[in-house]
N, C-alpha and C positions, 0 to 999 in steps of 0.2 A: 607377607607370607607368599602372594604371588610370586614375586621378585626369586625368593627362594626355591618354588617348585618351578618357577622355570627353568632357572639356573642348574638343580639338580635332573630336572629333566635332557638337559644341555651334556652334561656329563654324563650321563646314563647313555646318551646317543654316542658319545665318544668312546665308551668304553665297550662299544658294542661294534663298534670302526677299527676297534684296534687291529691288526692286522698280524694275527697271531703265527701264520703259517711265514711272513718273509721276516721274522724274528733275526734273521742271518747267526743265530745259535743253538747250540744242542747241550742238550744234557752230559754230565761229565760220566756217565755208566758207559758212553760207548765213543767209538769217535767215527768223522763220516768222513768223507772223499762224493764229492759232485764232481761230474762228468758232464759234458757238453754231449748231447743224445747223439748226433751224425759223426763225428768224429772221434768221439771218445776220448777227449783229452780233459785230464782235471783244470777244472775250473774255480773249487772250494776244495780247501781242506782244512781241519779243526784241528786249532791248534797243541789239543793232545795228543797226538796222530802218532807222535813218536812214545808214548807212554802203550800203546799196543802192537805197531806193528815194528818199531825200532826205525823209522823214516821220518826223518823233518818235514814239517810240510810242505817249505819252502822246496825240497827235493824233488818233491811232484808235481807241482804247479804248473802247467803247460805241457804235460807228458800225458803218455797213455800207461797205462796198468800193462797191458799186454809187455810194453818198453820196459817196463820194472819189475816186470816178470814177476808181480802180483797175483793178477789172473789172469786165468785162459781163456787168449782169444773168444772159445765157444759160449764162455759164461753168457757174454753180450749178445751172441747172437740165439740164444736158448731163452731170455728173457720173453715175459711175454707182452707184446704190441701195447695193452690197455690199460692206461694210468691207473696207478695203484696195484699193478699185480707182482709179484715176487717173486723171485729165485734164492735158493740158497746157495750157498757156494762153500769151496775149504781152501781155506786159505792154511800156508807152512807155521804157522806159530801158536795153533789151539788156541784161535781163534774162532768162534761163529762169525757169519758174516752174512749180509741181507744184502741183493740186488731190488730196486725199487725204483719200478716205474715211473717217474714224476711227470709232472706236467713243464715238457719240452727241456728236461734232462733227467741224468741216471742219479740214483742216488747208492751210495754204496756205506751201508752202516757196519758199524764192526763192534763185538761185546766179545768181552772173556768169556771164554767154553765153560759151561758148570755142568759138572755130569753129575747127574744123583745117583745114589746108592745103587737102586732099583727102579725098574722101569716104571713109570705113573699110570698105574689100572685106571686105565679111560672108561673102560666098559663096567667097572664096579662103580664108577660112580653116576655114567650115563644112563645105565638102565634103572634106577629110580625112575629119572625123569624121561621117557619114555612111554608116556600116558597123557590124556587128558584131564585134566579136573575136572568130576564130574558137580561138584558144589563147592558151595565159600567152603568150609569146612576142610575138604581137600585141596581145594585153591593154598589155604594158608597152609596147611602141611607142605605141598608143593614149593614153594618161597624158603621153608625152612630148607628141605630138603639140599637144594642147589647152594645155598649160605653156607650152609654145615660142609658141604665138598668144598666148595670157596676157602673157607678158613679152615681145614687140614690141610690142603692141597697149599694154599697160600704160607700160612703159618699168622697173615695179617690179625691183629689184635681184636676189629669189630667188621664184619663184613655188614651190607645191609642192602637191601631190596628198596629201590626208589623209585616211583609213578609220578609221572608230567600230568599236568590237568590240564585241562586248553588254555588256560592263560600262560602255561608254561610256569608255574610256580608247582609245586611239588610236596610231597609226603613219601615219610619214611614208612613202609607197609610190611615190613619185615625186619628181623634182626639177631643176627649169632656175632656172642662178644665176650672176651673174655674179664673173667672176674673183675670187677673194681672198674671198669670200662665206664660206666656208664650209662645211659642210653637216650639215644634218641628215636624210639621209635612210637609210631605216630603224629610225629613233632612233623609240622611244614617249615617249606625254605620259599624266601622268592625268586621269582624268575630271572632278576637281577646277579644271581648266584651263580647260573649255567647261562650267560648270554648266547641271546643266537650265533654268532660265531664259532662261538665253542662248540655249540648246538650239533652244528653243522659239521664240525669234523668229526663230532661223537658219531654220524649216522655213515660217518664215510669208513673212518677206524674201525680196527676188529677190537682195538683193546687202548689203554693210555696208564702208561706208567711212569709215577716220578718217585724213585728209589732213596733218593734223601734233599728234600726241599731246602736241607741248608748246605748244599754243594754247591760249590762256585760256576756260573753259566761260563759254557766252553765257545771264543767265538769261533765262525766261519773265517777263515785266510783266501784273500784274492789277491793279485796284481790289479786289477779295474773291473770285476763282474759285478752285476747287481746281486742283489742276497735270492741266494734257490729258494724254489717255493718247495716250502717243507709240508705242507698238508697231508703228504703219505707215511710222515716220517714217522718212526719210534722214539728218536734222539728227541723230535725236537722240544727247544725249552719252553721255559712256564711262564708265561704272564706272572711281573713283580706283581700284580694284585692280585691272582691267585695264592704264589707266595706266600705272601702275607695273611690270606684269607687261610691256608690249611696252620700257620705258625700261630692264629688267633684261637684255631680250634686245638691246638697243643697234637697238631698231627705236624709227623717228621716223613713219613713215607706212603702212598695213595698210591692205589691202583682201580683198574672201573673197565667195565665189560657194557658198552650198550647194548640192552635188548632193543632191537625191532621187530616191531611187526606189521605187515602191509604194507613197506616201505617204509615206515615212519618212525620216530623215533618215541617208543610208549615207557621208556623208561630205563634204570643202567641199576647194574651191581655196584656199588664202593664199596672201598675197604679202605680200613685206616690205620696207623701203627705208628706209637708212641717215637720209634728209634727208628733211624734206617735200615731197608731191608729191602735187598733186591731178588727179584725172580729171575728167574732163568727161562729162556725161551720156550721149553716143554712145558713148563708149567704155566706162562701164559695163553699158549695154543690152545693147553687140554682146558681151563679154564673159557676161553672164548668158542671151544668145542662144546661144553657144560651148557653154556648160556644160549646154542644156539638149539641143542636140545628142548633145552627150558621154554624158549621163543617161541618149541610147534609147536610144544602144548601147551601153551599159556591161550597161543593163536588158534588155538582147534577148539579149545573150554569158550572162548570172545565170541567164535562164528558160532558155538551150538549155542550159548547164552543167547546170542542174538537172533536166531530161529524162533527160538520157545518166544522172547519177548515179538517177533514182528507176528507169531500168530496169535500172540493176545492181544498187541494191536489191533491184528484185523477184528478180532469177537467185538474192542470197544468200540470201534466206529463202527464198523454195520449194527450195532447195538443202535447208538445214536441218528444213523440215519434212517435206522427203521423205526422208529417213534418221528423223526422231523417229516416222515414221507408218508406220516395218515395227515398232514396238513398240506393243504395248497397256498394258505398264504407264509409266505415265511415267518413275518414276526409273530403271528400264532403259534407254530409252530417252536418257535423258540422259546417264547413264553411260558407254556405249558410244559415244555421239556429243559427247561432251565437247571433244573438238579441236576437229570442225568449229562447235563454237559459240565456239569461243575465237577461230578467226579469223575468225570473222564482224564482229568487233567491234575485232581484231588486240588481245585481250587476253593477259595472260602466264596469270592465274589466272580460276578457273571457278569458281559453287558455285549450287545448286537446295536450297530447302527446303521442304516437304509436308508441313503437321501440324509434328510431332515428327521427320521424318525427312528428313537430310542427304544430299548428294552433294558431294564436295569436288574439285579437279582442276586438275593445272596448279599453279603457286605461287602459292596463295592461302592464305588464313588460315587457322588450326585450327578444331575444333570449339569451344574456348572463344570466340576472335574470332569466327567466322561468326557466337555462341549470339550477341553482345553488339553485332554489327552487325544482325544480323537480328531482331532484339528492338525493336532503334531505327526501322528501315524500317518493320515491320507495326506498333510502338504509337505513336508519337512523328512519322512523317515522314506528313503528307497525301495525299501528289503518288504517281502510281501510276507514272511514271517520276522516276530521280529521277540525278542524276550529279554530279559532284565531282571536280576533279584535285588535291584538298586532304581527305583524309578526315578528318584528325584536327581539322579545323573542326568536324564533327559527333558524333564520337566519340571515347570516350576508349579509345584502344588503347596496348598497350608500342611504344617506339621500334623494337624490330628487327620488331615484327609491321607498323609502319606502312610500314617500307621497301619490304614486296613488296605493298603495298595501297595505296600513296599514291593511286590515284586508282579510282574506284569508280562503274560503270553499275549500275543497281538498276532492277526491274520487280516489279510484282505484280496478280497477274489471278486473281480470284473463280472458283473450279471447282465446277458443283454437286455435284458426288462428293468435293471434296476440301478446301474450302474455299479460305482462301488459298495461293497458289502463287508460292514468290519465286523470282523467277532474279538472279545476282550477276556480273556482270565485273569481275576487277581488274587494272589495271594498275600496275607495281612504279617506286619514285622515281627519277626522272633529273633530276640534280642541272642546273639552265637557268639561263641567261646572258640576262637581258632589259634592252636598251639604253634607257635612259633619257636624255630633254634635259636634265640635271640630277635634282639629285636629286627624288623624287617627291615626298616627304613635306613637308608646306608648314611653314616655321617659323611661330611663335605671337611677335608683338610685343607689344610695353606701351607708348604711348603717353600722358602725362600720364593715368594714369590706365585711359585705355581697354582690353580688350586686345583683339586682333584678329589674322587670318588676313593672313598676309602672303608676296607671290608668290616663290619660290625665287629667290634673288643670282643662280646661275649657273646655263647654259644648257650646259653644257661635256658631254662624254659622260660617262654615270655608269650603270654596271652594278651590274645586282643580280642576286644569284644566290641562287636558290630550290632547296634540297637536298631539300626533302621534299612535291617537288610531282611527280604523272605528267606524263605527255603530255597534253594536255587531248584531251577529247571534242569530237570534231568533230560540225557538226549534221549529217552524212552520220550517222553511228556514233548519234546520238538517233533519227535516223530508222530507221535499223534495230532498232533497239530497239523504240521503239514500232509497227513493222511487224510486230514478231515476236510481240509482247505482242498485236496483234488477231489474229492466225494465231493463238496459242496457245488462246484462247478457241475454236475451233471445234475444235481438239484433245484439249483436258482435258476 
């Protein structure tokens, strides 16, 4: 069994190396033309080149556009300086066409012009979202809201609303889809699904579309360059195990808007669709317009939610320090205030250690378990908070002591009179039901030879149940922790 999770451990690290941006391919919706950035002479061109603009690639190859009277000279010089920013341009064949800043060349993408009937009411759909949510209640109205525009504006079959957790693994928190669809919503994915790579262009991208997963990948043409880094690109193609990951879930066409917020990547819109189906550039603009609406007020409802929570923070711990501060000795102090620190954290079990001397309380572990957790905390663990809703990841305890300690808050703060000073919360195992789009764990292929990580067959609902895990720590419940760990220092 080791053997095996190392080995898939091994593959999970390669498939997270893949190097999705020098792919040296693009998607067959559009075709591109790279530029050498100082001189401007083609350096890549994709070899459908001549199914848009009527030119072989090999015609271009070592020329300049301006020579080919492509574009105008000013195109280039109107771009702007800063990787990743974009011009449009018009080209003579109704044509669209994208100038993109790459990193140390030009990229120059080209789609068929799709003009729609009528112009797309940005503002009929942007003024919903135009508010903050002031509760869950309008939170999830909010989610729908932006869906429901997603899938008009789209036409895609199931759009859906999806949240990263900190371990990078995810839930579907939302969802508008058409009849017979389906659904996944409240179902998790793991993190293994959106690797950091990918991660990583999602927080760089405005948007990421693949219009028919089973279209032939279109390559780049050089005489001797290295493959352009496509990390800005729209064109560029799919990871075959992506591929295969959207053909497992019976999706033909994928589209995805990441939200950020505060920089970071807190989660993305998809959409999925039975057949292929390509959008048109208005319609993915006003869409990544939509989402960044959605983003203030998602980001405005997060900072006033976190208001109200850091000022009941504050009431819990001056709560608690004002009962440990009618004591001068501390383990008195703790002793007799033992409840109200158990709920401060809605812990079952309590425990403080000083030197050599314990305080135990509430159902928590014995003196030999606290000797053997608290041994590991002050020699073995770095971090001066430190939390778990898995303890026997880090320690080796008997099964009936792990039952009422499955999950474990830990602090420790330097007292000049007393040296180190640990305080302990546990929480006791409740056995959890967490909904998975199939099963998690990714199977291991062999292919003539090779072997490699390969995307779960089915999408079907698949529960797993974890008997020796707490409630997890919420980052309310960190925060109090470390609120009480810088109080405690003016105390001891």
């Amino acid at each position: 069994m080791n053997d095996e999770n190392a080995l898939l451990k091994k593959l999970t690290q390669e498939c997270e190396a893949e190097q999705l941006h020098l792919s040296g391919a693009i998607q067959s919706f559009g075709a591109m033309l790279c530029l050498e950035e100082q001189s401007g002479l083609v350096t890549h061109a994709s070899a459908n080149l001549a199914e848009f603009i009527g030119i072989a690639p090999g015609d271009l190859l070592g020329r300049s556009l301006a020579e080919c009277n492509l574009l105008p000279p000013s195109a280039l010089e109107n771009l702007p300086v800063n990787p990743g920013q974009t011009l449009s341009v018009s080209l003579h064949n109704h044509m669209d066409a994208l100038l993109i800043r790459g990193n140390n060349c030009l990229l120059l993408e080209i789609e068929r012009c799709t003009i729609t009937p009528l112009p797309i009411p940005l503002h009929h759909y942007q003024r919903p979202l135009m508010y903050a949510p002031r509760d869950s209640n309008e939170l999830i109205e909010y989610h729908h809201v932006l869906l429901q525009a997603f899938r008009e504006l789209t036409g895609y079959e199931r759009c859906m609303a999806y949240q990263f957790h900190e371990d990078w693994s995810g839930k579907v928190i939302a969802e508008v889809t058409a009849s017979g669809m389906g659904s996944y919503l409240g179902m998790h994915f793991p993190a293994s699904d959106i690797p950091a790579i990918a991660r990583n262009l999602y927080l760089i991208n405005p948007a990421r579309m693949i219009p028919d997963a089973s279209a032939p990948v279109i390559p780049l043409l050089s005489h001797n360059a290295e493959p352009p880094d496509l990390t800005w690109s729209n064109l560029r193609s799919v990871s075959p195990v992506h591929l295969q990951y959207l053909q497992n879930m019976g999706v033909c066409a994928s589209f995805s808007v990441p939200i950020r917020i505060g920089g970071t990547l807190w989660g993305m819109v998809a959409c999925h669709n039975q057949t292929p189906l390509t959008l048109s550039s208005d319609q993915r603009d006003t869409c990544v317009a939509l989402c960044n609406a959605y983003a203030l007020g998602l980001s405005s409802h997060i900072a006033s939610r976190r208001l109200q929570m850091l000022d009941s923070l504050d009431r819990r711990v001056d709560k608690i320090m004002e009962a440990l501060s009618k004591h001068t000795d501390p383990l008195d102090g703790i002793e007799s205030n033992s409840r109200v620190l158990m709920e401060a954290l809605a812990a079952q079990g309590f425990a403080m250690a000083v030197k050599d001397n314990v305080v135990i309380a509430g159902n928590g572990p014995d003196l030999d378990g606290i000797a053997e957790i608290d041994n590991w905390f002050l020699n073995g663990c770095r971090e001066l908070l430190y939390s778990t809703d898995h303890l026997s990841e880090v320690t080796e305890l008997p099964a009936e002591l792990l039952a009422s300690v499955s999950g474990m808050m830990a602090i420790k703060a330097r007292s000049p009179r007393s040296g180190w000073v640990r305080f302990y919360w546990f929480r006791p195992a409740e056995p959890q039901e967490i909904t998975w789009a199939g099963n998690p764990n990714k199977p291991i292929t062999e292919n003539a030879g090779a072997i490699a990580l390969s995307p779960r067959r089915s999408f079907e609902r698949w529960v797993e149940t974890r008997m020796d895990y707490s409630r997890a720590w919420s980052g309310e419940d960190k925060l109090v922790a470390s609120k009480f760990r810088s109080s405690l220092l003016r105390w001891l």
